[in-house]
N, C-alpha and C positions, 0 to 999 in steps of 0.2 A: 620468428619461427612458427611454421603452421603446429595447431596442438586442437587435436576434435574437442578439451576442454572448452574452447570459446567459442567451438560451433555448438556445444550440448548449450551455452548459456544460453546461445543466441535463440534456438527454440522454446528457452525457458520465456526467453523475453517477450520470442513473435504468440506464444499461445497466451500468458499471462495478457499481453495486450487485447488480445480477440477475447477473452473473457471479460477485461477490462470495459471494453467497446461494447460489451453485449449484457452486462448486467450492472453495471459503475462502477466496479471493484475488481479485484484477483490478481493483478502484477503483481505487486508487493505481497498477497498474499499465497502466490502457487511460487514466485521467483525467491523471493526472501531466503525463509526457511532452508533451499537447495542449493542458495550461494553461501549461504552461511559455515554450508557443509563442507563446497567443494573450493570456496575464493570468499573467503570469510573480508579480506581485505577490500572489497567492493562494496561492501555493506554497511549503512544505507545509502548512501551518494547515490548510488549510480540509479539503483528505483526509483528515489525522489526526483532527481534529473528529466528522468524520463517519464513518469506523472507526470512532472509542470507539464511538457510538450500536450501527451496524449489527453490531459484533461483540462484545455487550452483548447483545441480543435473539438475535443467531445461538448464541452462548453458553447462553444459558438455554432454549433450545431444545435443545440438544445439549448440555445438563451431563453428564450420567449416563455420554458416550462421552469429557469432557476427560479425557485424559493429565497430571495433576497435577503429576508430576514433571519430566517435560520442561517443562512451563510455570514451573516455580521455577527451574529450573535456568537456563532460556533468560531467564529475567527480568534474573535477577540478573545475567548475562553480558551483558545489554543496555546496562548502565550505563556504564560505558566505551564501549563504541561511539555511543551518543545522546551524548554528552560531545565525542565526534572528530565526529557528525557538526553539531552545534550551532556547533562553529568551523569547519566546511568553510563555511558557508553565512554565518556573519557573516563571513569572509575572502576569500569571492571576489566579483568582479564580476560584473555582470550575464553579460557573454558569458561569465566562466570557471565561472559558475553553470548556463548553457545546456549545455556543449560538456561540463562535469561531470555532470548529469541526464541527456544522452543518451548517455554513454559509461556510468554505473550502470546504465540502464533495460535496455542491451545484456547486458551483466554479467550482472541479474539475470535476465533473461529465458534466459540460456544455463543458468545453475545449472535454471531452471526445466525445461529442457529435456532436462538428462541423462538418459541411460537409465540409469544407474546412483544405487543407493541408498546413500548412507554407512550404517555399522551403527550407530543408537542409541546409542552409548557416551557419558559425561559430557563426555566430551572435545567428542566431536563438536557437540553439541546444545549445550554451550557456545560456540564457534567459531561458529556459525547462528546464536545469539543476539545474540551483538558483533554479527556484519556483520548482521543483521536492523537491531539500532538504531541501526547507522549509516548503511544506507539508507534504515529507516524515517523519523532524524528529518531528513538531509537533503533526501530527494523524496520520504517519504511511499511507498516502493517496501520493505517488510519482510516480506512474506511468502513470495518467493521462496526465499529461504535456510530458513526453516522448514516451508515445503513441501520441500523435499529431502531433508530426515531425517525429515520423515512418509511417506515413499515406502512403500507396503506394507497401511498403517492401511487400513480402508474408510471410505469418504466422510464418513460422519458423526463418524467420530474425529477425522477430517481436521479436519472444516467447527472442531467442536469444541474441539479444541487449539489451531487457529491461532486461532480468534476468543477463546480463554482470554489467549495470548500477544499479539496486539491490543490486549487491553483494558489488561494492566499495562506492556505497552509504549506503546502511543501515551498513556498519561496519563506514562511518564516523560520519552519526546521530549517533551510539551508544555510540560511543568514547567520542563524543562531550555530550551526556547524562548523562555517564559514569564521566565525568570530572565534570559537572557541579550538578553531586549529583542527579540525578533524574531516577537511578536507583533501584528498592528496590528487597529484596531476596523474596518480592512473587510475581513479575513479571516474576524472573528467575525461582522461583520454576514450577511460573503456563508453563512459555517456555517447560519445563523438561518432564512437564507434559502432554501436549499438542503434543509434537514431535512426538510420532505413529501415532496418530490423521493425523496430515501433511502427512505425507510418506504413510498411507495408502489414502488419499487424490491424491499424485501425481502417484501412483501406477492405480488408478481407473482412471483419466485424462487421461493418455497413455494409456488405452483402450476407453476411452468415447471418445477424442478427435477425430474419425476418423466420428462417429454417429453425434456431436454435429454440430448444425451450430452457427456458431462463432456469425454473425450478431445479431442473434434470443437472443442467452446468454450473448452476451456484451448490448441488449436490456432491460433484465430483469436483469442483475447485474445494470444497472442504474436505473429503476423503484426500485426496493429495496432500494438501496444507498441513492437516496433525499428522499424517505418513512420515512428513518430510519433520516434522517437529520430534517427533519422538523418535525419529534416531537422532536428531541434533542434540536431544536431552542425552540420548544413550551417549555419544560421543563424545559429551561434556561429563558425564561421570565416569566413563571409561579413563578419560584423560586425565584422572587425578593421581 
């Protein structure tokens, strides 16, 4: 049955991606938050889904600028944290599942917004990794934290890396989802579903990306993202 809910998601999807395509990040961080609201049951599957694709193609566009080493590094640090975030999300309830995604989406959006850059060390870029997979597998919000220790890189390193750290990331939250039963088939259907959505999304980026100013969009992907976060908090205390 037609319902303009799944046409509202589907522009969550096509703009999150065009931000996605133009600065490394923002699906999961402008889509999250808003489905968590309005189709709490999609969340995270269906972003992480659709990262692999989008940062898969944004990747092989931008190989030659991937950072290798912070991407093995951040990988294998990811493990443990997809692990804590896989039990956050089979452990809480729906409202401690709401009032937990708008209180991370906060979080990450703050890291997002430091003017300060950690320095590159093992240490650090391992640290970014954990808490990358443990916001990535529990809301699908991981690229904050690896945008923080890319601070400095230019843009296509940027786009690069994080979509390197994307790909072996979200295929390990999904595994580790996957294992622990927290995947369902209308997550995958709505994935299935959704996928043109994407691709015309990353299609329009590789024209927009040259018009866009990065600053201005990663401005207003965070004014959205805590918008949408703190009525998810509201919601989750209202619902008690």
């Amino acid at each position: 049955m037609f319902s303009w809910l799944y046409v509202f998601i589907g522009l969550l999807i096509l703009v999150g991606t065009i931000c996605q395509g133009t600065i490394g990040f923002g699906l999961g961080t402008i889509a999250t938050p808003i489905l968590a609201l309005i189709k709490p049951e999609l969340v995270p599957t269906l972003i992480l889904l659709l990262a692999f694709v989008i940062s898969t193609t944004t990747m092989l566009k931008s190989r030659s600028a991937v950072s290798w080493d912070i991407v093995a590094i951040s990988s294998i640090a990811r493990i443990p944290g997809s692990l804590a975030g896989a039990w956050a999300i089979a452990s809480l309830s729906h409202r401690g599942l709401s009032l937990f995604i708008g209180c991370a989406v906060i979080f990450a959006m703050t890291l997002s917004s430091l003017g300060w850059s950690p320095k590159r060390t093992t240490t650090n870029i391992a640290v970014a990794g954990a808490t990358s997979g443990f916001l990535g597998t529990s809301t699908s919000i991981g690229g904050p934290p690896m945008a923080l220790v890319l601070k400095g890189y230019d843009p296509t390193r940027v786009r690069g890396t994080l979509s390197g750290t994307f790909i072996i990331g979200s295929t390990i939250s999904l595994a580790i989802l996957a294992l622990s039963g927290q995947i369902t088939s209308l997550q995958l259907t709505a994935a299935a579903a959704y996928l043109p959505v994407a691709i015309v999304g990353l299609i329009a980026a590789s024209y927009l990306n040259r018009f866009i100013n990065a600053k201005v969009l990663n401005r207003i992907v965070l004014v959205v993202a805590i918008s949408a976060a703190v009525a998810l908090i509201v919601e989750g205390l209202v619902a008690a």
